[in-house]
C-alpha positions as CSV (number, residue, x, y, z in Angstrom):
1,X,0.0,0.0,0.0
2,X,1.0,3.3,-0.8
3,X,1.9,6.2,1.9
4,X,3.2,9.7,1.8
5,X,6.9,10.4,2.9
6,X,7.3,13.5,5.0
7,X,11.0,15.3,4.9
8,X,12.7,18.2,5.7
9,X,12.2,18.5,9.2
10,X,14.8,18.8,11.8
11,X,15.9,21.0,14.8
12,X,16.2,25.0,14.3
13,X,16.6,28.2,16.4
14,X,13.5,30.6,17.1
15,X,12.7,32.8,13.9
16,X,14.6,30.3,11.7
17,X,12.5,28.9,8.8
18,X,12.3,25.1,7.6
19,X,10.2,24.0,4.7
20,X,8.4,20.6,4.6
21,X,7.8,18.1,1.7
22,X,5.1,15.3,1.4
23,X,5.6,13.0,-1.2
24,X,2.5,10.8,-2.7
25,X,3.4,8.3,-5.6
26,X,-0.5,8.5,-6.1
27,X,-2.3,9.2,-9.6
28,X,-5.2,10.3,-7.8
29,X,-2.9,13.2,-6.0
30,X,-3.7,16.5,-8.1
31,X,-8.1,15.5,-6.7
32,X,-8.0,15.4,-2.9
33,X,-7.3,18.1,-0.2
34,X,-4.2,17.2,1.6
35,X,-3.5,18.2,4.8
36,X,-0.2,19.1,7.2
37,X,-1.1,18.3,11.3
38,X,0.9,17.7,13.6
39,X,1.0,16.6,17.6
40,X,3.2,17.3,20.4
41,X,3.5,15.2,23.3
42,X,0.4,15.4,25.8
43,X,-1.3,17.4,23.7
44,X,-3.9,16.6,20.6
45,X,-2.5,16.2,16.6
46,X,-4.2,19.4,15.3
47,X,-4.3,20.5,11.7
48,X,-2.6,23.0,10.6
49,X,-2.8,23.8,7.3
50,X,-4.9,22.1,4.0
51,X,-4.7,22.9,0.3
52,X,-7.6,21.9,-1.9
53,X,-6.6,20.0,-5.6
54,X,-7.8,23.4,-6.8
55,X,-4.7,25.5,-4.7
56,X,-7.2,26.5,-1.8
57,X,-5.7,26.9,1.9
58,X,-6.9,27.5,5.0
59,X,-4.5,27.5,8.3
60,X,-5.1,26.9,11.9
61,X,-4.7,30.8,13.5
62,X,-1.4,30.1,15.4
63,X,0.2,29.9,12.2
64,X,-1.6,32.4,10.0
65,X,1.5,35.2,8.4
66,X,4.1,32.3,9.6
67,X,3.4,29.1,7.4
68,X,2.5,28.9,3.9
69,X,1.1,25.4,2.7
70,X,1.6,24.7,-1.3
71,X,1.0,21.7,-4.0
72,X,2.8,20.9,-7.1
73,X,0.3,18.2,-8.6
74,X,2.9,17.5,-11.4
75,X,5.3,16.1,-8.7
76,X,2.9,15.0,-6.7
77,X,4.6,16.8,-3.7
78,X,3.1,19.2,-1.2
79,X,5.2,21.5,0.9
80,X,5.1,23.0,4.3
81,X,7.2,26.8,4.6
82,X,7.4,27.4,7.8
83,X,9.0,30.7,8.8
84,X,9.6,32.8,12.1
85,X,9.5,29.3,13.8
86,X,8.2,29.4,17.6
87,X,9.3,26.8,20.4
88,X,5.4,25.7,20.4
89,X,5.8,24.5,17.1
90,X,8.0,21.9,18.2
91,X,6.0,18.6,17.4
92,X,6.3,15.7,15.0
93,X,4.3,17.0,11.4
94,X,2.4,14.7,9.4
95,X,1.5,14.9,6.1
96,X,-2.6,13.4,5.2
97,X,-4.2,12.8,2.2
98,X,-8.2,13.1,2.2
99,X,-10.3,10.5,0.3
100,X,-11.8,7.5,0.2
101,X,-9.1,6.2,2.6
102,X,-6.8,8.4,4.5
103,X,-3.6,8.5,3.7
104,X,-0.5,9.2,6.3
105,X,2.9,9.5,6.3
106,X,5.4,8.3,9.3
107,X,5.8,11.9,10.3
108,X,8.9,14.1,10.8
109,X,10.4,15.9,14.0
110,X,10.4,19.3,13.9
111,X,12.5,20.6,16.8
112,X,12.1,24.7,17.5
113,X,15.0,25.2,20.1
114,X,18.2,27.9,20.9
C-alpha cells in the first residue's frame, strides 16, 4: 500500500525557517485536499494547514503570516514553509491525504530550540 513520505524536518533556532515536503506516488494526488497536522506530546495532533486540488488553503490561527502550505500536482509533492518558527511549534508534522481512505505519512520531528 501506498503512503506519503514526509521530509525536511529537523531542529532550528527561534525565527529560523524550515520547509516541509510530502511525497504521494498517487495518480489520484492533483483530486484530494491534503492536509499538514501535527501533535506534540500530551497534547492533541491538530491540523494546521490544508490545500484543496484546486490550490485553496486554509490554516489553523497560530500559524496564520508564519506558514505557507503549497502543492505541485505535477510532482505529486506538497510543501510546508514554515517561517519565524516558535518553540510551540515543536511537534512531530504529518502529512494526510483526504479521500476515500486516508492516507498518512510516518511523520517528521520538527524541533524549534536555541
Amino acid at each position: 500500500q501506498v503512503q506519503p513520505v514526509e521530509s525536511g524536518g529537523g531542529l532550528v533556532q527561534p525565527g529560523g525557517s524550515l520547509r516541509l515536503s510530502c511525497a504521494f506516488a498517487d495518480i489520484y494526488f492533483s483530486i484530494y485536499t491534503m492536509g499538514w497536522y501535527r501533535q506534540a506530546p500530551g497534547k492533541q495532533r491538530e491540523l494546521v494547514a490544508s490545500i484543496t486540488g484546486g490550490g485553496s488553503t486554509n490554516y489553523t490561527d497560530s500559524v496564520k503570516g508564519r506558514f505557507a502550505i503549497s502543492r505541485d500536482n505535477a510532482k505529486n509533492t506538497m510543501y510546508l514553509q514554515m517561517n519565524s518558527l516558535k518553540p510551540e511549534d515543536t511537534a512531530v508534522y504529518y502529512c494526510k491525504r483526504d479521500g476515500p481512505r486516508a492516507h498518512w505519512g510516518q511523520g517528521t520531528q520538527v524541533t524549534v530550540s536555541s
